[in-house]
C-alpha positions as CSV (number, residue, x, y, z in Angstrom):
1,X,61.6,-44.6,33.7
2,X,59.3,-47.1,34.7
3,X,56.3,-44.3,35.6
4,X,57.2,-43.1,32.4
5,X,56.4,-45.6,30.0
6,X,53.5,-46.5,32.3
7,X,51.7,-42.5,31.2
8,X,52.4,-43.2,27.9
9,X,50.4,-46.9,28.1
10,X,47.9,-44.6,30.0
11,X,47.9,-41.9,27.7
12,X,47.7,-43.6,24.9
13,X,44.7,-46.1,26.0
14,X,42.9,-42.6,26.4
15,X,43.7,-41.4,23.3
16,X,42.2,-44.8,21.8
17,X,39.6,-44.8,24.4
18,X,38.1,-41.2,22.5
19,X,39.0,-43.6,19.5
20,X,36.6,-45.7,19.8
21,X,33.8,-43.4,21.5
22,X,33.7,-41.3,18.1
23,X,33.2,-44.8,15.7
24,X,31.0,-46.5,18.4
25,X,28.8,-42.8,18.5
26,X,28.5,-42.8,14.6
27,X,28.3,-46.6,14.1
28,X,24.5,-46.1,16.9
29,X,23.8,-42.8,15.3
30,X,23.7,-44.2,12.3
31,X,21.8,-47.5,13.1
32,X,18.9,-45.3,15.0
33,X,19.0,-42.8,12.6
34,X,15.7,-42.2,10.1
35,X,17.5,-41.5,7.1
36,X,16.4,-44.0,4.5
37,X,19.2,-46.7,4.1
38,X,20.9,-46.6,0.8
39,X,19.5,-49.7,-1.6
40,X,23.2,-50.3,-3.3
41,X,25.8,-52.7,-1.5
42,X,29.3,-51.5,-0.4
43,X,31.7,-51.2,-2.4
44,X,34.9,-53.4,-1.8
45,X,36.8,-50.0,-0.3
46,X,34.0,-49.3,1.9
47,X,33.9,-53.0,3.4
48,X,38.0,-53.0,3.9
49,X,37.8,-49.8,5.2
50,X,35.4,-51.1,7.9
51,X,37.4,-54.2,8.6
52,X,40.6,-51.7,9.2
53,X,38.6,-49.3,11.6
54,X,37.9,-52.6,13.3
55,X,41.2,-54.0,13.7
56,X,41.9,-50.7,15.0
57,X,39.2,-50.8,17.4
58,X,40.3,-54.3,18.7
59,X,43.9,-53.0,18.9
60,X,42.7,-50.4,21.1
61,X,41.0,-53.1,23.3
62,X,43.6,-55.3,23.6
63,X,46.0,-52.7,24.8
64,X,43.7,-52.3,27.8
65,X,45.2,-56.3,28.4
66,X,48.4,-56.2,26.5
67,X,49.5,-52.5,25.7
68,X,52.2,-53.6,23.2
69,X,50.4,-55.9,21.0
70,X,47.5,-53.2,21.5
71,X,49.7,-50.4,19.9
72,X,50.8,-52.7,17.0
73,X,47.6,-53.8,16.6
74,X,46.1,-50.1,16.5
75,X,48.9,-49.4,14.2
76,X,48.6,-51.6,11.7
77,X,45.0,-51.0,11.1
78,X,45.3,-47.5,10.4
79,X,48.5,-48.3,8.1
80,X,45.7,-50.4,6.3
81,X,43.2,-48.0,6.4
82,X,46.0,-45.3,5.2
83,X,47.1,-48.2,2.2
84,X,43.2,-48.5,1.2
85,X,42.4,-44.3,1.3
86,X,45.6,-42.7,1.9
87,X,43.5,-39.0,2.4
88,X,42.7,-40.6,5.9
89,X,46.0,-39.3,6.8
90,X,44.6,-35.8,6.7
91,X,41.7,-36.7,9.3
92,X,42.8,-36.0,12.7
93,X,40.1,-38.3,14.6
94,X,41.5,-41.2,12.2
95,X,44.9,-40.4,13.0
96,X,43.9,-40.6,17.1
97,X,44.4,-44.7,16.2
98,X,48.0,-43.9,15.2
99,X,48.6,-42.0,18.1
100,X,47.4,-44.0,20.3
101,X,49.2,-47.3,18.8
102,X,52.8,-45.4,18.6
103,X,52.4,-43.7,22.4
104,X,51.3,-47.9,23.8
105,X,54.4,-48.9,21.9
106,X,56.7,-46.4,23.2
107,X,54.9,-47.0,27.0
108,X,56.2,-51.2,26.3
109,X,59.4,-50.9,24.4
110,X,62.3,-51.6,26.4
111,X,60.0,-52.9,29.2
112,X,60.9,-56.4,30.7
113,X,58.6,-59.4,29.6
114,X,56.9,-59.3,33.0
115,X,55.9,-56.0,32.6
116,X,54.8,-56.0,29.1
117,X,52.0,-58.5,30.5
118,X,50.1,-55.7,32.4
């Protein structure tokens, strides 16, 4: 049981691992890019949108310390980013963040305190 639950933690840091990569490789394309930056502000959406992909993103990073508080972490950003535009739930490289916070919880639940540390 105990190799089990250690490929899900596995599994599902690489499923958050790709998570990241894709925001990281749009957040640089989009900084070096030469399209002309747009002269309005964000919209209120747009900016808790971008604070739930970042609580995501952290979740994802903690699990790499703490896989349990990772997964929940991963989780509940992308139930906030489902709460502020629930069509996310369509996007498959959104829902990576769920998949990756439900497979770290499964890989810690029912795991003794010691080993919910690694």
């Amino acid at each position: 049981m105990r190799r089990y639950r250690a490929a899900l933690k596995w599994v599902g840091r690489g499923v958050g691992a790709c998570y990241v990569a894709f925001f990281l490789f749009f957040l640089v394309a989009h900084l070096m890019g030469d399209e002309p930056s747009g002269l309005q502000p964000l919209s209120g959406s747009e900016v808790a949108m971008f604070v739930a992909i970042g609580v995501t993103i952290a979740g994802v990073l903690v699990s790499f310390w703490k896989a349990g508080a990772g997964g929940w972490c991963a989780l509940a950003g992308w139930m906030a980013l489902v709460g502020i535009d629930w069509p996310v739930v369509f996007n498959p490289y959104f829902g990576m963040a769920a998949v990756a916070g439900v497979l770290l919880i499964l890989g810690s639940w029912g795991a003794p305190a010691r080993a919910c540390r690694e």
